[in-house]
N, C-alpha and C positions, 0 to 999 in steps of 0.2 A: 868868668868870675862870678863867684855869688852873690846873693843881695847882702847890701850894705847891715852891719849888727846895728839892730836900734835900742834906743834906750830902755833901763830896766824897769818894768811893770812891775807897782807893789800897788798892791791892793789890800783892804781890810777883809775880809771875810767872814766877822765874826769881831763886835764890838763891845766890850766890858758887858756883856750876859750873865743873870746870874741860871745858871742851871740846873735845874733838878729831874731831868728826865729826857732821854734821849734827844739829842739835838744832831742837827746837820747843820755845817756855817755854810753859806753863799757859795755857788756853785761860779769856778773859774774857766773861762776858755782857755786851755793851758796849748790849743794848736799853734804851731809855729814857735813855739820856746824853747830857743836854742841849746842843745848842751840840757835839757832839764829843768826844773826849777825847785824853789825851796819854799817849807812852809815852816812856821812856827805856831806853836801852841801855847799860850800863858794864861796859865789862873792862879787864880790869888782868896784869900776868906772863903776856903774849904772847910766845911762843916759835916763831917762822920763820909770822909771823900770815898767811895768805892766805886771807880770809872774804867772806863775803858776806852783810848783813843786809834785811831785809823783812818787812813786815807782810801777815798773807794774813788774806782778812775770809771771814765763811762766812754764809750764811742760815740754813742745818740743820746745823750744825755737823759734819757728814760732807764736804763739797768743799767747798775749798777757792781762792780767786784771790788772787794777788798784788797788793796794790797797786802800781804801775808808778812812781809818786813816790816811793816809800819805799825803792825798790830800790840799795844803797850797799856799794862793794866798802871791805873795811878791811884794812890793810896793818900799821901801828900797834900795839907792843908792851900798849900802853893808851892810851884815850880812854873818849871818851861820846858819844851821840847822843841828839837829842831830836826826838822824832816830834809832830808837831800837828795831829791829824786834825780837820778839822771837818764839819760839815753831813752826816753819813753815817747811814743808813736799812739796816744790816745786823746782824745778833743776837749775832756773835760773832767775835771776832779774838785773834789770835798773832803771835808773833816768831819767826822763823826762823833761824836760823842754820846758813848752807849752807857746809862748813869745805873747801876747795880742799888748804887744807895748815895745821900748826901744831896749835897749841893755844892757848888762853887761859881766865882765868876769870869767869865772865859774872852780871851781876844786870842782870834784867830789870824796871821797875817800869811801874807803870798807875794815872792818876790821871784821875778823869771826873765830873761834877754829875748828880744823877737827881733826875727829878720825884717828886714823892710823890702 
């Protein structure tokens, strides 16, 4: 049998920030998250918003790839996004936020099942 599913890990990664130039939220141990996990992106009091959101996964937590599915230009004063990664075999991942123009302010969240 396998190890027992343990309870679900949410985490903030990224706390009401106002942003106006590229940012990275808090880097997540995503190893042993069963089935994948999910992240959200919410901002709110966008001002002249031209951003670009994506998930980048690391092995060794020094380099960095973009996931190419996740990659999402946002235009939008305020919205949300919800990411659903599944099936992935990588130790660590982030949310990017790549700011063209504007500002806004941002809560990143992270929600994933581990084995025990």
């Amino acid at each position: 049998m396998g190890s027992k599913l343990g309870a679900t890990h949410k985490e903030k990664l990224l706390e009401s920030e106002t942003i106006n130039s590229t940012t990275y939220s808090s880097i997540v141990d995503i190893d042993g998250a069963e089935h994948g996990y999910a992240v959200q992106v919410i901002w709110v009091n966008g001002v002249g918003v031209n951003m670009t959101l994506s998930i980048e996964t690391s092995l060794n937590g020094t380099d960095w790839s973009e996931i190419p599915s996740t990659v999402g230009s946002i235009t939008a004063a305020g919205d949300n996004v919800m990411y659903d990664i599944a099936n992935t075999y990588v130790q660590y991942a982030r949310v990017k936020i790549l700011v063209t123009a504007g500002t806004a302010d941002f809560t990143v969240l992270y929600s994933g099942k581990r084995r025990h």
